[in-house]
C-alpha positions in Angstrom: 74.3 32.3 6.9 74.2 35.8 5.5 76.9 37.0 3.0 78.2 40.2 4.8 79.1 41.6 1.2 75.6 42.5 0.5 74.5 44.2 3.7 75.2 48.2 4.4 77.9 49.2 6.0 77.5 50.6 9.8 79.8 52.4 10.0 81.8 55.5 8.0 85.1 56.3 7.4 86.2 59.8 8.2 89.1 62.0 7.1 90.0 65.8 8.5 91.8 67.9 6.4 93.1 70.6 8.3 94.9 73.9 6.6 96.7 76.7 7.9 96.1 79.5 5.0 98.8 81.6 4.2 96.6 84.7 3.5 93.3 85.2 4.3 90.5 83.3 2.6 89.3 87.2 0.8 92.8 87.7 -0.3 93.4 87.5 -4.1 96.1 84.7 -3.5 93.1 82.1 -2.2 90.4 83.5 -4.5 90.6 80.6 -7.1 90.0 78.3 -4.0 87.5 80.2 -2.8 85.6 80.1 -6.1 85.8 76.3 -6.6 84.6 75.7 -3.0 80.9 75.6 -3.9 81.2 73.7 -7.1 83.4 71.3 -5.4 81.2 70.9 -2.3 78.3 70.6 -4.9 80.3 67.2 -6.9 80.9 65.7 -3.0 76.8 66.0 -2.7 76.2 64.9 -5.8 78.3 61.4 -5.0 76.7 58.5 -4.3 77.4 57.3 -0.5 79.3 60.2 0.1 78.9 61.6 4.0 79.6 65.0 5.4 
C-alpha cells in the first residue's frame, strides 16, 4: 500500500487572471504596474513548485 501523501502531484492547478486596462499599459496611470511586472514575475520563478 502506498501513502498517496508522499508521491508528486500529476496534476496542476491553474488560475487566469484576465484585465481590461483602463489606459494603455505605456500610460503614466499603469506605469507603477508596469515596473513591478518583472520583479514580480521574477518572485513567481523564484517559488518553489510554482508553474507558468
Amino acid at each position: 500500500m502506498t501513502d498517496d501523501r508522499a508521491r508528486a502531484p500529476t496534476w496542476h492547478l491553474a488560475q487566469v487572471n484576465i484585465a481590461d486596462p483602463r489606459a494603455p499599459l505605456d500610460s503614466p496611470e499603469l506605469a507603477e504596474l508596469v515596473a513591478n511586472l518583472d520583479p514580480v514575475n521574477a518572485l513567481a520563478d523564484a517559488s518553489p513548485g510554482f508553474v507558468w
